[in-house]
C-alpha positions in Angstrom: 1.7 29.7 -17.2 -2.4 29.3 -18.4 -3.7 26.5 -16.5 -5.4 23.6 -18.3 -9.3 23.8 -18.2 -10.2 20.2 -16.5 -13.9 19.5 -16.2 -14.9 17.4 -13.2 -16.4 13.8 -14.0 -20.2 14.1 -13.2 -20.1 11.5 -10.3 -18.4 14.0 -8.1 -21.2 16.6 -8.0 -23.1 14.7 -6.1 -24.6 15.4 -1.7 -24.0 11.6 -1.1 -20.8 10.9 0.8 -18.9 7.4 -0.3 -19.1 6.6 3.2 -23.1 7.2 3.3 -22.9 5.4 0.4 -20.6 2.7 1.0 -23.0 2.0 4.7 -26.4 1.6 2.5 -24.8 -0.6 -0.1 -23.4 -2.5 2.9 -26.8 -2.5 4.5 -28.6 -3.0 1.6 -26.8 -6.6 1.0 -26.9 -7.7 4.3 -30.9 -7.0 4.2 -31.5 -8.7 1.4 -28.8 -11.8 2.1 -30.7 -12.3 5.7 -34.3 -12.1 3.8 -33.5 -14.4 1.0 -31.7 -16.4 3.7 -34.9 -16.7 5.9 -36.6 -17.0 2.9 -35.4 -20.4 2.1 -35.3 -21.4 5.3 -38.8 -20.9 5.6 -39.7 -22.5 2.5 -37.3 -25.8 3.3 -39.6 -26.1 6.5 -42.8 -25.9 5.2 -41.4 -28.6 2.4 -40.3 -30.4 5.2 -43.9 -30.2 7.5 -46.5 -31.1 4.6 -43.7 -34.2 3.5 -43.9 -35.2 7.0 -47.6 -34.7 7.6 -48.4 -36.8 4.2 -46.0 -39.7 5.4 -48.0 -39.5 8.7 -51.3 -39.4 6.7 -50.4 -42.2 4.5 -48.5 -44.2 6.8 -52.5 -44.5 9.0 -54.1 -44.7 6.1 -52.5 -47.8 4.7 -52.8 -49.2 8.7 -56.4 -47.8 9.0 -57.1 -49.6 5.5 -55.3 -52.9 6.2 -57.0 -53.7 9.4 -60.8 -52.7 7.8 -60.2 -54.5 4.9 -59.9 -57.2 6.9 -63.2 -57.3 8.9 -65.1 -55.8 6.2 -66.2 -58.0 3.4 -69.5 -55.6 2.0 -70.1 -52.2 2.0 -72.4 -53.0 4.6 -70.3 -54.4 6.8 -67.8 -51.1 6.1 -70.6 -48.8 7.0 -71.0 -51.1 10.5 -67.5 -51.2 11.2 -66.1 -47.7 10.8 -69.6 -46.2 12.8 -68.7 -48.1 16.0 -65.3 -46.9 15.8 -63.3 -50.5 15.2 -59.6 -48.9 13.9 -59.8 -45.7 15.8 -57.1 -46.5 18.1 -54.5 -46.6 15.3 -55.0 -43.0 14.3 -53.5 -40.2 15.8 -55.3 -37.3 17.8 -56.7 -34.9 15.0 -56.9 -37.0 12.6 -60.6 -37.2 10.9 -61.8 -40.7 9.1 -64.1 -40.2 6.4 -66.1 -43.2 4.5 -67.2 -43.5 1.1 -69.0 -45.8 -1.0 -67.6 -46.8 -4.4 -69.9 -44.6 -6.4 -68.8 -41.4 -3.7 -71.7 -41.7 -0.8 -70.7 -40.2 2.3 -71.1 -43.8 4.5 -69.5 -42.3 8.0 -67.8 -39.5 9.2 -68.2 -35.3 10.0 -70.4 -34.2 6.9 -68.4 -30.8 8.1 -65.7 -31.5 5.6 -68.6 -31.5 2.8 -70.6 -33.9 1.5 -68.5 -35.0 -1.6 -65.1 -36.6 -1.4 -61.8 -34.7 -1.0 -59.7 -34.6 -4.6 -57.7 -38.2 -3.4 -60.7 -40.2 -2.6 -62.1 -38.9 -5.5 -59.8 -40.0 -7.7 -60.4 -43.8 -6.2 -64.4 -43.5 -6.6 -66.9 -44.2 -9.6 -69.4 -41.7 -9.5 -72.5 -42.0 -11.7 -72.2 -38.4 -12.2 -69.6 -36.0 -11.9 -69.5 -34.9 -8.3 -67.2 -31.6 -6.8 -64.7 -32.3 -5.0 -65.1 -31.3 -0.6 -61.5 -29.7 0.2 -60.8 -27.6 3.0 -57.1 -25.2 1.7 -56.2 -25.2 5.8 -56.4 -29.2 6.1 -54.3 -32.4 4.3 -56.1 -35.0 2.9 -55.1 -38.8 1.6 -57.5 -41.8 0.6 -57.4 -45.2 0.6 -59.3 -47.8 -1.0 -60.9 -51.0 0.9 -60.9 -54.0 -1.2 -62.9 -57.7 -0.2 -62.4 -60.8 -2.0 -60.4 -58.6 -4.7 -63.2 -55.8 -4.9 -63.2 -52.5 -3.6 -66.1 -51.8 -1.6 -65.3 -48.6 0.0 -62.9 -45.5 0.0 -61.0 -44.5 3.4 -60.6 -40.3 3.6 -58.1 -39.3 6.4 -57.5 -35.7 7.2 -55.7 -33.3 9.4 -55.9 -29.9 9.9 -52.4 -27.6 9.1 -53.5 -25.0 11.1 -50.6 -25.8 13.7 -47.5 -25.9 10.8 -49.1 -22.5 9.8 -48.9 -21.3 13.0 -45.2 -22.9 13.1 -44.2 -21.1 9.7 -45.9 -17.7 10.9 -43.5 -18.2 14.1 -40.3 -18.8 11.5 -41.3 -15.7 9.3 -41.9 -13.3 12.1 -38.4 -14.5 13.8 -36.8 -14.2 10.3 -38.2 -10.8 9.8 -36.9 -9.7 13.1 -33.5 -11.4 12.9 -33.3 -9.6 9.7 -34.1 -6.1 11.5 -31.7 -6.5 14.3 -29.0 -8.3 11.8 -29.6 -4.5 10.2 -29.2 -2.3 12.8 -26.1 -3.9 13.7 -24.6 -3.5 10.1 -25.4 -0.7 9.7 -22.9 0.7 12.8 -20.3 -2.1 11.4 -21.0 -1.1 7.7 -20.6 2.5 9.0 -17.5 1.7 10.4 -15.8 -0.1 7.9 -17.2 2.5 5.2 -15.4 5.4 7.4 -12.2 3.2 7.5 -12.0 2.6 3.3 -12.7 6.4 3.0 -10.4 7.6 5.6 -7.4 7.0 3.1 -9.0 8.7 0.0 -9.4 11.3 2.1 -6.3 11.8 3.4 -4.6 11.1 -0.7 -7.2 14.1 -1.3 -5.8 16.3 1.2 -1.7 14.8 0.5 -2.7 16.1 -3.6 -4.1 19.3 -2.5 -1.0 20.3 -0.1 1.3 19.1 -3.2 -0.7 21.1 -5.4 -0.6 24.1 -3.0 3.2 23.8 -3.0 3.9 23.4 -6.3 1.5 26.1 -7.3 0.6 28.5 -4.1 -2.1 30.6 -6.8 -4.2 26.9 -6.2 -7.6 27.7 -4.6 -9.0 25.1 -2.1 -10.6 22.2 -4.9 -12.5 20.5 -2.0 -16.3 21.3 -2.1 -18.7 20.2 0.4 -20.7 19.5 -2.9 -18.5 16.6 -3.7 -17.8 13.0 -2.1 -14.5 11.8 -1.8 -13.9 10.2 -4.7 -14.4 13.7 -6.4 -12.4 15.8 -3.6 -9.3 12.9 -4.8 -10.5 13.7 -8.8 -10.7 17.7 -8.2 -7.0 17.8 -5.9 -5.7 15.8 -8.5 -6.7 17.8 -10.8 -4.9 20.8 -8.7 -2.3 18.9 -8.5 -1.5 18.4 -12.6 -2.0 22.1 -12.8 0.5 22.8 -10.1 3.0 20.1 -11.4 3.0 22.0 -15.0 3.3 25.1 -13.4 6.3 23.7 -11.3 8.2 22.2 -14.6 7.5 25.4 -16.1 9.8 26.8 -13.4 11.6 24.3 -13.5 12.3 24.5 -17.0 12.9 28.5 -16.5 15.7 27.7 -13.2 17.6 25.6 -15.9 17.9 28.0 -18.6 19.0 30.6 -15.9 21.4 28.3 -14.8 22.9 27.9 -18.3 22.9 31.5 -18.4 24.9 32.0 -15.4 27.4 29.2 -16.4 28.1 30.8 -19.4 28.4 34.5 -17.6 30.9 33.5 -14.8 32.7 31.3 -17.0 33.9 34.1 -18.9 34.3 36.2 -16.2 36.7 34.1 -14.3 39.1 32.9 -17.4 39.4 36.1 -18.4 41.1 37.1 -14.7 43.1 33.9 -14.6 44.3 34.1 -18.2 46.1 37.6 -17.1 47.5 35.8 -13.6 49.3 33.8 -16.0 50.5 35.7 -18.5 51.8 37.9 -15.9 53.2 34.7 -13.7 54.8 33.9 -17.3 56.7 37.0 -17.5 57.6 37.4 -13.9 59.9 33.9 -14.6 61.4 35.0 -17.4 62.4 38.1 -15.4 62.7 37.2 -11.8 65.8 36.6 -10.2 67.0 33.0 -9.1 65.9 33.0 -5.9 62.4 34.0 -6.6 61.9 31.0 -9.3 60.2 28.5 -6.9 57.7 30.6 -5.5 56.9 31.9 -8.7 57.1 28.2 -10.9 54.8 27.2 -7.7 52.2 30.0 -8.4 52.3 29.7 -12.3 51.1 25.6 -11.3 48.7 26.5 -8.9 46.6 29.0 -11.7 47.4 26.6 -14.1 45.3 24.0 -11.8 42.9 26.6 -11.2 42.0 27.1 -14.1 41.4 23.4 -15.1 39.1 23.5 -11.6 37.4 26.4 -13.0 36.9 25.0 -16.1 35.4 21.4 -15.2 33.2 23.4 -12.3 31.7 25.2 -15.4 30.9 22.2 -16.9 28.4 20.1 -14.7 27.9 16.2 -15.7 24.3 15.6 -16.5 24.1 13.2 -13.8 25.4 15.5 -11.0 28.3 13.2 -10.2 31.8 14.7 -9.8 33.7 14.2 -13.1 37.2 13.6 -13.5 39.3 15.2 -16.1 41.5 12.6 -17.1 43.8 9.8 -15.5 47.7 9.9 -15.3 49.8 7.7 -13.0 49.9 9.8 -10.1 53.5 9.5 -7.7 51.4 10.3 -4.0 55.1 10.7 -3.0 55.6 13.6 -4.8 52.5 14.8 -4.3 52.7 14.9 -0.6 55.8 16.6 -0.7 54.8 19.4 -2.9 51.8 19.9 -0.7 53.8 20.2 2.4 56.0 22.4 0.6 53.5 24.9 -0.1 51.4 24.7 3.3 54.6 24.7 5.4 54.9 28.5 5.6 51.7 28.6 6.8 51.6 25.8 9.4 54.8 27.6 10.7 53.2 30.9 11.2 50.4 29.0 12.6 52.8 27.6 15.3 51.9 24.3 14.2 54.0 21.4 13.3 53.8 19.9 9.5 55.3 16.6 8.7 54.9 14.4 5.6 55.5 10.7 6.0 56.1 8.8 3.2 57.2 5.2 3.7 57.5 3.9 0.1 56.8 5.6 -3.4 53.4 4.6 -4.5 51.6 5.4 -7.8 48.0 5.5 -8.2 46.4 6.3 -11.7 43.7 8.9 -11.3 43.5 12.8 -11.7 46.3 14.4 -10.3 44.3 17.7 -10.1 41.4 16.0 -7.8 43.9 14.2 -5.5 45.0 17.4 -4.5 42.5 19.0 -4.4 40.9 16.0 -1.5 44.3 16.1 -0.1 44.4 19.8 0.4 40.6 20.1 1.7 42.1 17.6 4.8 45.3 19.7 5.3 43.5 22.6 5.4 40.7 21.6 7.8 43.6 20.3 9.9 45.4 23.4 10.2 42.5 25.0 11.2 41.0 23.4 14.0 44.7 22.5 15.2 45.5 25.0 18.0 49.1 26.3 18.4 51.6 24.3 19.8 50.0 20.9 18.1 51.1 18.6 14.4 49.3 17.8 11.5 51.0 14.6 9.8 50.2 13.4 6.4 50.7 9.6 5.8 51.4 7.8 2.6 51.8 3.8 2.8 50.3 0.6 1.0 48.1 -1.9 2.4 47.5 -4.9 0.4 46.4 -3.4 -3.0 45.7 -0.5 -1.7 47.3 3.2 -1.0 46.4 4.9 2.1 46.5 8.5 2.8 46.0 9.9 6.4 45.8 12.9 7.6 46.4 13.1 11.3 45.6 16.2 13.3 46.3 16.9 17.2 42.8 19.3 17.7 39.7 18.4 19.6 38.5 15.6 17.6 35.1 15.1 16.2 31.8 14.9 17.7 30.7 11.4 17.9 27.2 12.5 16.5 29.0 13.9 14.0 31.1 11.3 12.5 28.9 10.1 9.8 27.1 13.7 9.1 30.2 15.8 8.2 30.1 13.5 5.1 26.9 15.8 4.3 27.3 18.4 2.4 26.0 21.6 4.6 27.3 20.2 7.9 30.1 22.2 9.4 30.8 20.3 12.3 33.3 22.8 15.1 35.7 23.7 12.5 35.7 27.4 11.9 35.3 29.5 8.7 34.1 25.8 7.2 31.4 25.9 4.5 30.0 22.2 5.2 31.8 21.0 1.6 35.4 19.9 2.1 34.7 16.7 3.3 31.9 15.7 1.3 33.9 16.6 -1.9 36.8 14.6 -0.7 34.2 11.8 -0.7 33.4 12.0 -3.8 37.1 12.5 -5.3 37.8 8.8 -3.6 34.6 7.3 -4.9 35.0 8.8 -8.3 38.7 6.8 -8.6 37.2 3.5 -7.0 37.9 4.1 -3.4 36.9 5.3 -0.4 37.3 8.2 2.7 36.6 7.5 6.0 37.2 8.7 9.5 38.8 6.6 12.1 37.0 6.9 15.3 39.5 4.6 17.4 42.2 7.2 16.7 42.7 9.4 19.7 43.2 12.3 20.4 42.7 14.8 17.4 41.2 13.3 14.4 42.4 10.7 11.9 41.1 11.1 8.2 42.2 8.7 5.5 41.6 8.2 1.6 41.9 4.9 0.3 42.9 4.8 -3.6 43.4 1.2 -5.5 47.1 0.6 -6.6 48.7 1.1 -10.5 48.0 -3.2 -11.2 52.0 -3.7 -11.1 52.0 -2.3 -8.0 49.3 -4.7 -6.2 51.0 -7.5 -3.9 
């Protein structure tokens, strides 16, 4: 058969592993998570340390502003006031006052900071001129202005430096940054891990496709590359593995023809032996003496049976279930006895006593043909593994609305690890010149007419085998 020309997807020719990859998209997120993660933290902190350093500012401000406002009455007196310190005491350590006049004069504090007022106080003054305004970036500033008999005669400046929160937030990215490093180190052994453990499977489906591929088509080269991850090893012994599964219905296909073929072949061959056994049978009873009749009515019914056998082996069911020819109401009294008829002379060269037991006359409705044929497959695996000197009994009774027929044997029993296996077909079990089928056919005869076989393992010694077959329904109690 040509194989199919499959071209590979692109993605598999490719010297990244999916576990390599897997453990760098892993890393990756977890990088980036525990940075955007810091991130916010940091910013949420330094939103929180300038909101609470202006509520610290403002909150001594409008303190620092009450208490001048109310010794001060001129800007004079303001100027007097805040140069010898009066207020001081209310202000936290770091915190710089700065005075102004209404029109923006520096009146007291650290010209430092810049001769003009900071952007809040110079929003409160009224300049003659437009004056800059004196900010410092690393510092926070807030004003206040000081009002006497309901005029403002004088702008309060506080200020602190931020140089500690910077300090603070330098701490909180550098910890963040190295919580992220370590964070990555470790992820990148647990992402290395985990991305082993997801590709573990595909790799082991890769190599499960490439063995099925191998077996179903043994002329399959090896599909795995080093070239290719695993995702394309699974693609390419895939792949091998559709090739090998047409090649293997091709054969298929080819076995089922043959097997047509040789249906057809022996099918002719053995009718055309067994048509002349009975047209010679047929003329031996027309010319026989008497006393020869039986023997020869019982072999003309024997080829006649054959030949039904023959013909409904050469025709397998579809569904490889056994098929039954046709139903008739079956007497199992009958039966038995024509069966012990014709295996009594050899159970007496055998040295081996034969009984038949019938204890009432029971009709079944089935295929005569396929009852006998179970039945006989259990007489004659009794008769062989029987040893001189012993019986084989065959049992017909009724129980309930059913018919039971036993076949009781005096040998050496069966294995008990063999009591549910000889029900396989292949397994011989100790019974000689067996071919591993009789019982598993005998099975399927009681299945196939809605009952069932079984061995009874209580019954000792020898072995016990019975068939259970439903009643005609004006039989049933």
């Amino acid at each position: 058969m040509e194989a199919r020309a499959t071209s590979s997807p692109p993605y598999i020719h490719t010297l990244m592993s999916l576990t390599l990859r897997l453990s760098l998209t892993y890393l990756l997120l977890t990088i980036v998570g525990l940075l955007l993660l810091g991130t916010g933290f940091v910013t949420l902190a330094t939103r929180y340390l300038t909101n609470q350093r202006a509520q610290a500012l403002d909150a001594q401000a409008e303190i620092y502003t009450a208490m001048i406002g109310e010794l001060a009455d001129s800007a004079q007196s303001l100027q007097s006031l805040a140069a010898g310190g009066i207020g001081r005491e209310v202000l936290l350590d770091g915190t710089t006052v700065r005075i102004f006049s209404t029109d923006g004069a520096l009146l007291v504090g650290d010209s430092s900071l810049g001769p003009f007022p900071s952007r809040p106080a110079l929003a409160l003054v009224r300049p003659a001129l437009p004056l800059p305004a004196s900010q410092s970036a690393d510092r926070s500033y807030t004003a206040r202005a000081i009002s006497a008999d309901g005029h403002v005669i004088g702008v309060v400046e506080l200020s602190r430096s931020t140089s500690e929160d910077q300090r603070l937030l330098g701490s909180l990215r550098a910890l963040t940054l190295q919580a992220a490093l370590i964070s990555g180190v470790v992820m990148a052994l647990a992402s290395l891990i985990v991305a082993r453990s997801i590709a573990r499977p595909i790799l082991c489906q890769s190599q499960r496709a490439e063995t099925l591929a191998h077996e179903f088509d043994p002329t399959q080269i090896n599909s795995t590359s080093p070239q290719r991850d695993e995702i394309g090893q699974l693609a390419a012994s895939l792949d091998a593995l559709e090739i090998g599964l047409r090649a293997y219905t091709a054969r298929i296909s080819d076995l089922e023809q043959s097997r047509m073929r040789f249906y057809r072949n022996i099918s002719h061959d053995l009718r055309t032996p067994l048509t002349a056994i009975s047209a010679t049978l047929e003329n031996l009873i027309d010319t026989a003496p008497p006393v020869q009749q039986p023997a020869l009515s019982t072999l003309e019914s024997e080829a006649r049976r054959l030949a039904r056998l023959v013909d409904d082996l050469l025709r397998p069911p579809d569904d490889g279930h056994l098929r039954l020819i046709g139903r008739i109401q079956v007497n199992l009294g009958d039966l038995a006895n024509e069966l012990c008829a014709l295996l009594a002379g050899r159970a007496s060269r055998a040295g081996i006593a034969l009984s038949c037991i019938i204890e009432s006359q029971i009709t079944v409705r089935g295929d005569r043909d396929r009852i006998k044929q179970a039945l006989l497959n259990l007489l004659d695996n009794a008769l062989r593994i029987t040893p001189p000197g012993g019986t084989v009994r065959l049992h017909i009774a009724r129980t309930g609305d059913m018919a039971h027929l036993s076949v009781t044997d005096s040998g050496t029993g069966v294995q008990a690890d063999l009591r549910e296996r000889i029900w396989e077909r292949g397994v011989r079990g100790d019974n000689p010149g067996s071919s591993g089928l009789g019982l598993a056919i005998v099975r399927e005869i009681a299945a196939a007419h809605g009952g069932n076989a079984w061995l009874d393992s209580d019954h000792r010694p020898g072995a016990r085998f019975i068939i259970e077959l439903p009643l005609v329904g004006e039989e049933r109690i």
